[in-house]
N, C-alpha and C positions, 0 to 999 in steps of 0.2 A: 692613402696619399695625403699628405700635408696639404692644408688648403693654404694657397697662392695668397700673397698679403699684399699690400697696396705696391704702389709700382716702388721701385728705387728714388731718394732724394735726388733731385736734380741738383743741390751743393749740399756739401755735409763738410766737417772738418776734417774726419779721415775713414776714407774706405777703406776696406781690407777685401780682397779678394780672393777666396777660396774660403768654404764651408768646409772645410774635412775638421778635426780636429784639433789640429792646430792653428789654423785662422783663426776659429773661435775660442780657444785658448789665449789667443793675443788681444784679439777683441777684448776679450774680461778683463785684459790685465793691462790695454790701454783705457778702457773705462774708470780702472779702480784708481789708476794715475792722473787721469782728467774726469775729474764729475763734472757732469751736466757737457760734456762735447758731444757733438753732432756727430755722432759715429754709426754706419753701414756695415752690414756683412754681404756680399754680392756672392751667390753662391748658383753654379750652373745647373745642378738638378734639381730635383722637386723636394728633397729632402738631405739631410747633413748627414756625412757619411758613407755616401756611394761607392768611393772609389776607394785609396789604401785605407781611410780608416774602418770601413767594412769588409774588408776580405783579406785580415790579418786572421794571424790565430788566435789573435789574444791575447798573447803571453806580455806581461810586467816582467821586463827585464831589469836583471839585480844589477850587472855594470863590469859582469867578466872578460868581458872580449876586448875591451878596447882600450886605446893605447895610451898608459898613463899621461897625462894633460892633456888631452887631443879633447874636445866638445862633449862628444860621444860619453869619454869616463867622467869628467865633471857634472855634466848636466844629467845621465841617467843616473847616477846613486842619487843625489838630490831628488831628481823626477820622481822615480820608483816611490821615497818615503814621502812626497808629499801627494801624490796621488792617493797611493792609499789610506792619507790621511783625509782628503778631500770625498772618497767612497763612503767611508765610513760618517762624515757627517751627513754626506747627501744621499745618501740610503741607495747606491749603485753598489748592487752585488759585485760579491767580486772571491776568490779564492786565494791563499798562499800555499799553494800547493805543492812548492819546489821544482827543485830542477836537480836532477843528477849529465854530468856529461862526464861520458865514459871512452876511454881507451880503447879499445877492442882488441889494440893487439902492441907487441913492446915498440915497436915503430912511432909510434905516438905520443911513447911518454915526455919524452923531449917537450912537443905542443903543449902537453900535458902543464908539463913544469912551469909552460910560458905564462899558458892563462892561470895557473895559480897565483904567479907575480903580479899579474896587469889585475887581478881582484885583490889581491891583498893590498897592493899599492893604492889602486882605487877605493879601497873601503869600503867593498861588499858585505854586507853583514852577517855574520854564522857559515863565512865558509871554512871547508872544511877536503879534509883529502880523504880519500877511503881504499884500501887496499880493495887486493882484488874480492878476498872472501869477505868482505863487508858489504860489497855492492848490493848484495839480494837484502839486507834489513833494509834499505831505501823500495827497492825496487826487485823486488821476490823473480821476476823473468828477467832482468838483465844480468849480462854476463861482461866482465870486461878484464883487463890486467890492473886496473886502478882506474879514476875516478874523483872529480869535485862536485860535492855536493852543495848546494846553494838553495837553502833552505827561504828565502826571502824573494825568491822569483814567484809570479802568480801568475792568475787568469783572472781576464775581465772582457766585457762586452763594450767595446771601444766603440760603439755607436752611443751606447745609453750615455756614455764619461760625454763624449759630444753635446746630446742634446743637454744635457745638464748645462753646459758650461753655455750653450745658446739660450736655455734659462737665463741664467746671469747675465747675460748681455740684454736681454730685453727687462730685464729688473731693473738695471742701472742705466736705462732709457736708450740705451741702441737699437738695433733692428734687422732683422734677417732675413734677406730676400730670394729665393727660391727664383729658378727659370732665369735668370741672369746671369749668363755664360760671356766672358768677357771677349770680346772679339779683337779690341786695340786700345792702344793707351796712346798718349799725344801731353805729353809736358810741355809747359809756356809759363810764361810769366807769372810766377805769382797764386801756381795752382797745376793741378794734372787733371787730364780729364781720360776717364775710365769707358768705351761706347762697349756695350753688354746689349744681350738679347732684346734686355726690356727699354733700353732707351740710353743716354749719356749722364753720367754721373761728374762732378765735376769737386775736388775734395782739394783740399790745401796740405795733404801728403793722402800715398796709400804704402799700404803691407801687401807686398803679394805670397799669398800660401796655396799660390796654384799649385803643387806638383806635377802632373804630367805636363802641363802648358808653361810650368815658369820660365824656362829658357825662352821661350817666344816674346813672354810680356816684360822680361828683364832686356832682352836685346830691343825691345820696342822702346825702351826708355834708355836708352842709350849704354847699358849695361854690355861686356866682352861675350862675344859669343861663345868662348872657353867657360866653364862646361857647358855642352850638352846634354839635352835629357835623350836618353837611350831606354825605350824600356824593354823589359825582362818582363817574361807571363811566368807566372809563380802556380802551378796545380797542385792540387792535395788530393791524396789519397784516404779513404776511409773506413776503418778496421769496420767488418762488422760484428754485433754485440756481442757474441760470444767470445772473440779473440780481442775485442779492447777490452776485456776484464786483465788483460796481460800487463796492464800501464796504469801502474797509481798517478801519475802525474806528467812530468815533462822529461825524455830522455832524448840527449842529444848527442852527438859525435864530438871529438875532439875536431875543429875546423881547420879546412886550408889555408895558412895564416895570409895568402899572398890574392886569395878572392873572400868579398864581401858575403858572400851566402855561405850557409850553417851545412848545408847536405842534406839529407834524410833525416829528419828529427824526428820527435813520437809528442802529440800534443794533447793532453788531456782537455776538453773544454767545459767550459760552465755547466752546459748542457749535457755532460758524462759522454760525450763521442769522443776518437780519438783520432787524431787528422795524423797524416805521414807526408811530411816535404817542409817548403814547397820546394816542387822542380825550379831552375832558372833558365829559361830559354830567350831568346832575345826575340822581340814579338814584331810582329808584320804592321800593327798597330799600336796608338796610345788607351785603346780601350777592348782591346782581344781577348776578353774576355770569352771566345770562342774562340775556338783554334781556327775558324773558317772565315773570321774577320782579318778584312786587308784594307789598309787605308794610304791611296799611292803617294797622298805626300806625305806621310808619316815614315813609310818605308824608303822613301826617296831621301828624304833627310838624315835619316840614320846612315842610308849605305855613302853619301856622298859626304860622311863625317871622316875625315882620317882618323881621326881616335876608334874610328869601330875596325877599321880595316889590321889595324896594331894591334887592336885588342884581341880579334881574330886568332890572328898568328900568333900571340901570347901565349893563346892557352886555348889550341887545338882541343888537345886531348881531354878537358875539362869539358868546351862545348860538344864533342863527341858523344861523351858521357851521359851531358844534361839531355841530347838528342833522344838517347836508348830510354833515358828514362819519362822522356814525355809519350814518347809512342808505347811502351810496354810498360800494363803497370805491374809485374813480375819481375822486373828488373829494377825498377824502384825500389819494392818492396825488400828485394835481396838482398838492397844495402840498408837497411832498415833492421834485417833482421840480423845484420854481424852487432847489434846491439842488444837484439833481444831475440835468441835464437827460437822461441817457440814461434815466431811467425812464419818459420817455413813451411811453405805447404798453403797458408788462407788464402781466401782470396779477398783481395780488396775492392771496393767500390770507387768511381769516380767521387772528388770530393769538390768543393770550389775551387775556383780559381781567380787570380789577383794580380795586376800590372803594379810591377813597381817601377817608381818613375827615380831609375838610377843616372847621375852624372856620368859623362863621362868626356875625360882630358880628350884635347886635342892630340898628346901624347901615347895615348890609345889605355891611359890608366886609369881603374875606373874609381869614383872618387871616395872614400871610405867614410871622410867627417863631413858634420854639418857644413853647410857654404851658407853664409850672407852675403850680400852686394849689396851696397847702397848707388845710390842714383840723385840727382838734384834734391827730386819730393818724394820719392819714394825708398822700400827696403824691400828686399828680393831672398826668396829661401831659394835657390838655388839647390839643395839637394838638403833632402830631410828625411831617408829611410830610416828603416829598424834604428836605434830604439827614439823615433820621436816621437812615438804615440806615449809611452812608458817618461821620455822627457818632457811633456807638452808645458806643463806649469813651469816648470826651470826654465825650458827652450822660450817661452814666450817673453818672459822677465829680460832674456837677453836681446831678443828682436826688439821689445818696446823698447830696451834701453838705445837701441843703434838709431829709433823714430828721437828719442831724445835729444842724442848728442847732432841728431842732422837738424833739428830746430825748426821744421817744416812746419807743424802743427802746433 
């Protein structure tokens, strides 16, 4: 356990609040824009990394999915090359181990065609198309009708890329405070004041990079309660050793264009294991991390959200789905294996599991790009899933630049 550092400044110039990866990526990069400011990182557990930026797969996303100009395709091809530029100086392992996402069947290729555009458009580096009998020189057990290969996708351990970047921060004289979980915010004159576990902090702007809680601390500052955080329990499944020799790398599905989650993927990790999901389920909690966690005003908030009741009815048949596959992991695994058919038959192990803290419209749509708010003295990430651990250095550049243009600090 990290030992606990002196209490939080009672005035600093700007707080930032939330320790995951990205607060402190913004940290760094409002440090590097003001030297010598009184700058906080007020972070609620005892260490960086607890929540999505530790119980991701990993994966360094190349910038296929997403819809040319939208955040998402701008800021992850930049992300992706300067991260791995940033690995490679600060000696955080890391892999390029590729990614194939495969068709499985002619139904698909249409999709197929889609995300070719939205990568080529975007300027994914080395991708590439593969027939169907090419598939197996990428990836010897999968099988599919075609195929893009994206040679420039990785793995990394998204906690270490963290603490690095909370190095930095304390190099360039900020500071990171553990056990200060923010309870309420109260903007006035002239300053906001942050009250947290350990005491009131009081800053002349902050950044909020809470994810599961930012909808609470953005509406506390007078931010639209549209979106809300809804979250999704994300599980994994995990080959054991003998059948993840099946998976050189990352295999994925052609995706549902019209939901945010990928399906059954195949993840190779640092660590040579090979993870299968995640499932998306919508969780009874902001931290359910068990399936046996229930938290009543968390649940209370989501069902009393109209955007969940919409979202519902949208896509039945989708959460029906995700249901089969959180309670059986046999049915997971069978959509797993229309990718890669030697895995019928293994048996899988439980793997982690991971809340993600997804917006979602009042219009029951749930939100695909990044969201910023601003507010008097503060800037609000409003919704920062996949790929913002892979965007962190890009996505930060753009947050401080919205602290800039609000003139707070």
């Amino acid at each position: 356990m990290t030992a606990i550092p002196p209490d939080p400044p009672r005035e600093c110039d700007v707080a930032v609040v939330g320790g995951g990866i990205l607060g402190l990526a913004v940290a760094r990069e409002l440090l590097a824009r003001r030297p010598g400011a009184r700058l906080c990182v007020l972070e609620a557990e005892d260490r960086v990394g607890r929540h999505q930026t530790g119980r991701s797969s990993g994966v360094i996303h190349a910038g296929i999915y997403y819809e040319p100009g939208s955040l998402k395709a701008r800021l992850c091809v930049a992300g992706a090359r300067e991260l791995y530029e940033y690995c490679e100086e600060r000696g955080v392992a890391f892999e390029r181990a590729g990614k194939l996402v495969v068709a499985a069947e002619e139904s698909a290729l249409e999709r197929l065609d889609e995300l070719e555009r939205r990568g080529r458009a975007n300027g994914v580096p080395g991708l590439r198309r593969l027939a169907g009998e090419e598939i197996a020189e990428v990836e010897p057990a999968a099988r599919g009708v075609a195929a893009l290969h994206s040679p420039n996708t990785g793995v990394v351990d998204f906690v270490a890329v963290a603490e690095a970047y909370a190095a930095d921060v304390r190099a360039a004289g900020g500071s990171v405070h553990f056990g200060a979980a923010a309870h309420g915010v109260t903007p006035g004159p002239g300053r906001i004041e942050v009250r947290h576990a350990r005491g009131l902090t009081a800053a002349s702007a902050a950044v909020f990079c809470a994810g599961l809680q930012s909808d609470r601390l953005a509406v506390a500052c007078g931010a639209p309660a549209d979106p809300r955080i809804v979250p999704f329990r994300g599980a994994y499944l995990r080959l054991p050793p003998d059948a993840a020799e099946l998976v050189r790398a990352n295999v994925y599905p052609v995706p549902d264009p019209e939901l945010p989650f990928l399906g059954a993927h195949l993840t190779r990790t640092l660590d040579g294991r090979v993870l299968v999901g995640p499932s998306a389920l919508l969780s009874p909690a902001r931290d359910a991390y068990r399936l046996t966690t229930l938290r009543p005003r968390d649940l209370a908030e989501t069902l009393a959200w109209p955007g969940t009741w919409r979202m519902a009815a949208r896509h039945r048949r989708a959460a029906a789905q995700e249901l089969r596959h959180a309670l059986s992991k046999h049915s997971f695994l069978a959509e797993a294996a229309r990718l890669v058919p030697a895995l019928r038959g293994v048996k899988p192990r439980r793997g982690p599991a991971g809340i993600r803290a997804q917006a979602l419209g009042r219009d029951g749509m749930l939100v695909d790009d990044f969201v910023v708010h601003r507010t008097e003295r503060a800037i609000h990430v409003r919704n920062a899933p996949s790929p913002a651990a892979t965007s962190s250095l890009a996505l930060a550049r753009l947050i401080a630049g919205e602290l800039d243009e609000l003139g707070a600090a």
